[in-house]
C-alpha positions as CSV (number, residue, x, y, z in Angstrom):
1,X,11.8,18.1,-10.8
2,X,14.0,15.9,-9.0
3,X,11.9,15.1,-5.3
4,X,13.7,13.7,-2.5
5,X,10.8,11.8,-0.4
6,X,11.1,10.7,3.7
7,X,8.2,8.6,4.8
8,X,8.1,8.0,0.7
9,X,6.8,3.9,1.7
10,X,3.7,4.7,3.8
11,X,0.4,5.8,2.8
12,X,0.9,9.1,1.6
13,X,4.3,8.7,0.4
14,X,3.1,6.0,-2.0
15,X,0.4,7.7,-3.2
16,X,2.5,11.0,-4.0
17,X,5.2,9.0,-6.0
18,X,2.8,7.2,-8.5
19,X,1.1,11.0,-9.0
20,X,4.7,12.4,-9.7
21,X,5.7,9.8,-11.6
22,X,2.5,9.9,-13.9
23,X,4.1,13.9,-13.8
24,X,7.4,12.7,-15.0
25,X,9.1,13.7,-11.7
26,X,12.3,11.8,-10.4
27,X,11.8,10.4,-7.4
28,X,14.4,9.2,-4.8
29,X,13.2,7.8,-1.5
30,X,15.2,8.3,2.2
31,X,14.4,4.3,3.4
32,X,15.1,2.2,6.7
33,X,14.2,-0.6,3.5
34,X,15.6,1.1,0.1
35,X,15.2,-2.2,-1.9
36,X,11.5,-2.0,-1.3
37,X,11.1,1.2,-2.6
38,X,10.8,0.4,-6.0
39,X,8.0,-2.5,-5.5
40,X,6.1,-0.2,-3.1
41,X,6.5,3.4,-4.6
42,X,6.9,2.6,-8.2
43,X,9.7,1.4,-11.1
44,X,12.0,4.4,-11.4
45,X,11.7,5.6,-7.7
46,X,15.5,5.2,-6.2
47,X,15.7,4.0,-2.8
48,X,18.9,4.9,-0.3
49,X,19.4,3.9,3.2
50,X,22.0,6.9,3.6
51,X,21.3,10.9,2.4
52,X,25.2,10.9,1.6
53,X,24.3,8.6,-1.2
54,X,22.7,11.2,-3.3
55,X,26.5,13.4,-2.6
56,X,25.9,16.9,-4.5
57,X,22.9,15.6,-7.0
58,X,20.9,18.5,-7.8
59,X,17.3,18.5,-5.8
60,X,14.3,20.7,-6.3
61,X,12.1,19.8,-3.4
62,X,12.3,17.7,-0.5
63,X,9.0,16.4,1.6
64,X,9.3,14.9,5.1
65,X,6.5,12.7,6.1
66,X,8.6,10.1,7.9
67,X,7.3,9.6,11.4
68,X,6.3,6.2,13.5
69,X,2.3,5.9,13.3
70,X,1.1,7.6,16.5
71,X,-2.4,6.5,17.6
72,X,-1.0,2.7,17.0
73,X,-0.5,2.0,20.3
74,X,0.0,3.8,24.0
75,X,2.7,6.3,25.0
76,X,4.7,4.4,26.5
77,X,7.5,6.0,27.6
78,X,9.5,3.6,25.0
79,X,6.8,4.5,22.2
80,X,7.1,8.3,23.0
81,X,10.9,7.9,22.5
82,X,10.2,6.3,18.9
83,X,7.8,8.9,17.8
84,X,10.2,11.6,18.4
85,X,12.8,10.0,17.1
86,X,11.5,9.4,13.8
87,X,9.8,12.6,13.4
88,X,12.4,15.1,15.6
89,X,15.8,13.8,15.5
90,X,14.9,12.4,11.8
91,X,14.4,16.0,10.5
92,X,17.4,17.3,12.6
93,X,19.3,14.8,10.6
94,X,17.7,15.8,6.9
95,X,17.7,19.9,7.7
96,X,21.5,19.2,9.1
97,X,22.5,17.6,5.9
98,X,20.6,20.0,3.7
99,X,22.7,23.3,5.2
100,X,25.7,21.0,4.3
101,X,24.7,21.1,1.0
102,X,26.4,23.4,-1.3
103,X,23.4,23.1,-3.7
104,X,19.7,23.5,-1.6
105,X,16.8,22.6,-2.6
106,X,14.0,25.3,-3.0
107,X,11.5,24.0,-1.2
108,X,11.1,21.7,2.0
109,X,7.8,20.7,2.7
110,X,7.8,19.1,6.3
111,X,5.1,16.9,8.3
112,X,2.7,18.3,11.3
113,X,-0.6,17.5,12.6
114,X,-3.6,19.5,13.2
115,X,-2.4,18.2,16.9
116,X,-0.4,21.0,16.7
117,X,-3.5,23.0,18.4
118,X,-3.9,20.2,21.0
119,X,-7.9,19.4,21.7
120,X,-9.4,22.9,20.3
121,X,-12.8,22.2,21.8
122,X,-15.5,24.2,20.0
123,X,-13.2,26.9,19.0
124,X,-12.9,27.0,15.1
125,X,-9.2,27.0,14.4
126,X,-7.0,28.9,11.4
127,X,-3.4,28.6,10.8
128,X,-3.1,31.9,13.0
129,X,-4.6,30.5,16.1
130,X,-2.0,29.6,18.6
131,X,-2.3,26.0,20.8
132,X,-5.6,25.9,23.0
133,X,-3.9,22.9,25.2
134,X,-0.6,20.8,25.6
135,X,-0.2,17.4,25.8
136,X,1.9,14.8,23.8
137,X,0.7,15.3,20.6
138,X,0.7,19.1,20.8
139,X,4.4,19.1,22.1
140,X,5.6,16.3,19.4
141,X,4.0,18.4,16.5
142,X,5.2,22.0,17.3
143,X,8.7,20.4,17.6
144,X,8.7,18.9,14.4
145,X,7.6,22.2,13.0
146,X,10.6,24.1,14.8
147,X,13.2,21.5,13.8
148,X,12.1,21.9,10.1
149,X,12.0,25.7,10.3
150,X,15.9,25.7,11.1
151,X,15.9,25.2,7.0
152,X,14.7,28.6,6.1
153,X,18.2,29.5,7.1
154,X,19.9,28.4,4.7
155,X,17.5,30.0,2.3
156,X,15.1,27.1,1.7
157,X,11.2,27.9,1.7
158,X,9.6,25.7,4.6
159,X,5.7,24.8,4.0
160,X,4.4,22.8,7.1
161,X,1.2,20.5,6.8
162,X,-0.9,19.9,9.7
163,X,-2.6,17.5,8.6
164,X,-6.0,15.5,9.8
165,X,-7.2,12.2,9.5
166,X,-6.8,11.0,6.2
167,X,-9.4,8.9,4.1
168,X,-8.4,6.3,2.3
169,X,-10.0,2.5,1.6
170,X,-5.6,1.6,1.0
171,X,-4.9,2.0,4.4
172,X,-4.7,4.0,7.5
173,X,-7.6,5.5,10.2
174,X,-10.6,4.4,7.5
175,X,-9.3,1.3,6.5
176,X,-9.3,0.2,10.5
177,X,-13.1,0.7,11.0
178,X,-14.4,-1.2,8.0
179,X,-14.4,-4.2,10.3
180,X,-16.4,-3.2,13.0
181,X,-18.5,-0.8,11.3
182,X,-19.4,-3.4,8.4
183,X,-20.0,-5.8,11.5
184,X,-22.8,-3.6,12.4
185,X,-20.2,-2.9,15.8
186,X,-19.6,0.8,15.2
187,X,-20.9,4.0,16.5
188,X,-19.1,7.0,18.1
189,X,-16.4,7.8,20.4
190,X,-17.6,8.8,23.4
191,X,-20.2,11.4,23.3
192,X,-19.0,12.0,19.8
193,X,-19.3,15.8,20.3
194,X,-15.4,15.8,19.3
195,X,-14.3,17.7,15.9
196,X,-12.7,15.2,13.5
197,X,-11.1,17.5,10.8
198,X,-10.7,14.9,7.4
199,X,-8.9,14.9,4.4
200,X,-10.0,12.6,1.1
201,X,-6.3,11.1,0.5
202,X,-6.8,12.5,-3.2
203,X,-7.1,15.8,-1.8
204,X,-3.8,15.6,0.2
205,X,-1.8,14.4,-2.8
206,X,-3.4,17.3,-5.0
207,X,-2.2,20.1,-2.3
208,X,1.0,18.9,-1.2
209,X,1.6,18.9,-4.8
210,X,0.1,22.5,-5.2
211,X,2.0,23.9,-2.0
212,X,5.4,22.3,-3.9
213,X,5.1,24.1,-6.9
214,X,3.9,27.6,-5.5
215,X,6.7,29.7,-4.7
216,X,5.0,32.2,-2.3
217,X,3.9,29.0,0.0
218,X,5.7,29.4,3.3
219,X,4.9,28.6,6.7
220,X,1.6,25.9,8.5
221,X,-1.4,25.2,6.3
222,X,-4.2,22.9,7.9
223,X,-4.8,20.2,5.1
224,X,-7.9,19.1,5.9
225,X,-11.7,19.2,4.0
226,X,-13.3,22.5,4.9
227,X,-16.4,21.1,6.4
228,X,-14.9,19.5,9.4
229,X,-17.5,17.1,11.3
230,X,-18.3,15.7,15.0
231,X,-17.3,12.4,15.6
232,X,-21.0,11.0,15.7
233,X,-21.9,12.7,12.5
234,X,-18.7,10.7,11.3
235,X,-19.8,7.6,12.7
236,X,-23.4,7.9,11.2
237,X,-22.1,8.7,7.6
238,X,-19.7,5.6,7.7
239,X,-22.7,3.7,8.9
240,X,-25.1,4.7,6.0
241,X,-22.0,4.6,3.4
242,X,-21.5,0.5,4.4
243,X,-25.6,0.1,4.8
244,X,-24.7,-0.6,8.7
245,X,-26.0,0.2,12.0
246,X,-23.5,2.4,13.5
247,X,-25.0,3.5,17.2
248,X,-22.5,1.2,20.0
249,X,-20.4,4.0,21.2
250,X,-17.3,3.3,22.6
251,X,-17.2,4.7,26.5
252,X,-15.0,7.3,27.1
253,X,-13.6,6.0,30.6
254,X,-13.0,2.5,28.5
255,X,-10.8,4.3,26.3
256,X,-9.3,6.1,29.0
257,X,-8.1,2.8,30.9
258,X,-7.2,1.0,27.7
259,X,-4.8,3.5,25.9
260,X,-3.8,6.3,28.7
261,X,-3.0,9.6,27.1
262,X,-4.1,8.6,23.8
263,X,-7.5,8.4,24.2
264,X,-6.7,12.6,24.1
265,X,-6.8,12.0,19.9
266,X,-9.6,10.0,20.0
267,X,-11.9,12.1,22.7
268,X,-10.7,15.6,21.8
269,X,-10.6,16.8,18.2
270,X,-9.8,20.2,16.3
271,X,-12.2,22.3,14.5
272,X,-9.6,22.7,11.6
273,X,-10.1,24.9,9.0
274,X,-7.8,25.4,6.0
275,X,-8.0,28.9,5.5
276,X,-5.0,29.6,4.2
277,X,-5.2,27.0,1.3
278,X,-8.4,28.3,-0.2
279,X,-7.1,32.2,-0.2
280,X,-3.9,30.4,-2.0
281,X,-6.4,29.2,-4.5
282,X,-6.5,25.6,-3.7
283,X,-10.0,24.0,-4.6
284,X,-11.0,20.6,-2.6
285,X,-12.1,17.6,-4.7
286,X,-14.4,16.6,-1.7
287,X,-15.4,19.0,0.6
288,X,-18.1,17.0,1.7
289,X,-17.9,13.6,4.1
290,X,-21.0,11.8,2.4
291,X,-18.9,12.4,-1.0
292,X,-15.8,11.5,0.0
293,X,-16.7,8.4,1.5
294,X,-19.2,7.5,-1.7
295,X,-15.7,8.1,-3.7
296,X,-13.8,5.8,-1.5
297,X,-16.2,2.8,-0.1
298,X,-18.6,2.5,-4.0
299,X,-21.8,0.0,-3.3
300,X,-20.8,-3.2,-4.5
């Protein structure tokens, strides 16, 4: 298959295109910095600044993970303008020169979040639950779902991913506690009551490649583990995983003061459950936390 990629240089992205290329996929990735692409994603990956540059050449699939990081800093009014520009007006851009295509791609699999739901509280939530509250997050992710559902008009299948916080020791929401935690500093958010839905970053690349190459797939799928945890629970397995105390919680009126809104990611949470991924057939890798984590932080 030939796989166009947005977002192809980040965490995911990265990982994806060394798993298609070991598949013998060809890969071109949408970049702010295409020479990098190659050094980053892999020898063979093509990187363009501009979407005209790939003109009329056949594509199979398309996935659209691009989007600013958005629990790096507060929501400013200037950093709420960047994270819907790269996410919103970013797929308005792709989907807009995709119907201007006279050959489409089957398939565009599109970014969310399991923010979609907003802070779910204790419900357990399914792809056919609608929001339970909305704020930032909630509003940013159910308009990057809308903007890439303008594509099944022009007769391309749309798979959305709301995803959750993904595991890995490359990069991203693990990599930032090591620190602390290995300093013996870590311990819950808040009460730590708050549902953290997870994802082993091995298990993301597996079903974003299974949802590509099923043609019924169509529509949300939560892509997270299906044993989602509290965030104490969390904290204690990171704790025993690095052989560190992990009991100084961070208060939640702290968090409140220091970050503004966003302290709603890190003190609310979604029971997320991917339902709709295990009746499609997918099996997790790591369904449990202690596992994953065993898998990604090995004793030394």
């Amino acid at each position: 298959m030939h796989i166009l990629l947005t977002g192809g240089t980040g965490l995911i992205g990265r990982a994806l295109c060394r798993h298609w290329l070991q598949q013998g996929h060809q890969l071109t990735v949408w970049s702010r910095t295409p020479e990098r692409v190659a050094a980053l994603c892999g020898e063979g990956v093509r990187g363009i600044a501009q979407l005209e540059e790939l003109a009329e050449t056949p594509l199979d699939a398309v996935v659209n993970l691009a989007g600013a990081p958005i629990a790096d800093r507060p929501w400013t009014r200037a950093r709420r303008q960047l994270l819907w520009a790269s996410r919103i007006q970013l797929t308005e851009t792709l989907v807009a020169w995709l119907a201007s295509r006279s050959s489409k791609p089957a398939v565009l699999l599109s970014g969310s979040a399991v923010g979609w739901y907003g802070d779910g509280g204790e419900r357990p939530l399914d792809e056919d639950d609608a929001p339970v509250t909305d704020d930032f997050a909630a509003q940013l992710c159910a308009a990057w779902e809308e903007t890439a559902l303008r594509a099944e008009a022009e007769g391309i299948r749309v798979v959305l991913l709301r995803t959750g916080l993904v595991l890995s020791a490359e990069g991203g929401f693990l990599k930032r506690l090591l620190l602390p935690f290995r300093l013996g500093l870590g311990g819950p958010l808040g009460d730590g009551r708050q549902w953290m839905p997870w994802i082993h970053l091995a298990d993301q690349i597996a079903l974003i490649d299974f949802l590509v190459q099923q043609p019924e797939a169509r529509g949300p799928y939560n892509a997270c583990a299906p044993q989602p945890v509290r965030n104490r629970d969390f904290a204690k397995a990171l704790g025993r995983a690095l052989k560190r105390p992990a009991v100084l919680p961070a208060p939640a009126f702290l968090l409140r003061a220091g970050l503004g809104e966003l302290a709603v990611l890190l003190l609310g949470g979604q029971q997320a459950l991917p339902t709709r991924l295990q009746a499609a057939g997918f099996r997790f890798r790591f369904s449990e936390l202690e596992a994953a984590l065993a898998d990604l932080l090995p004793s030394r």
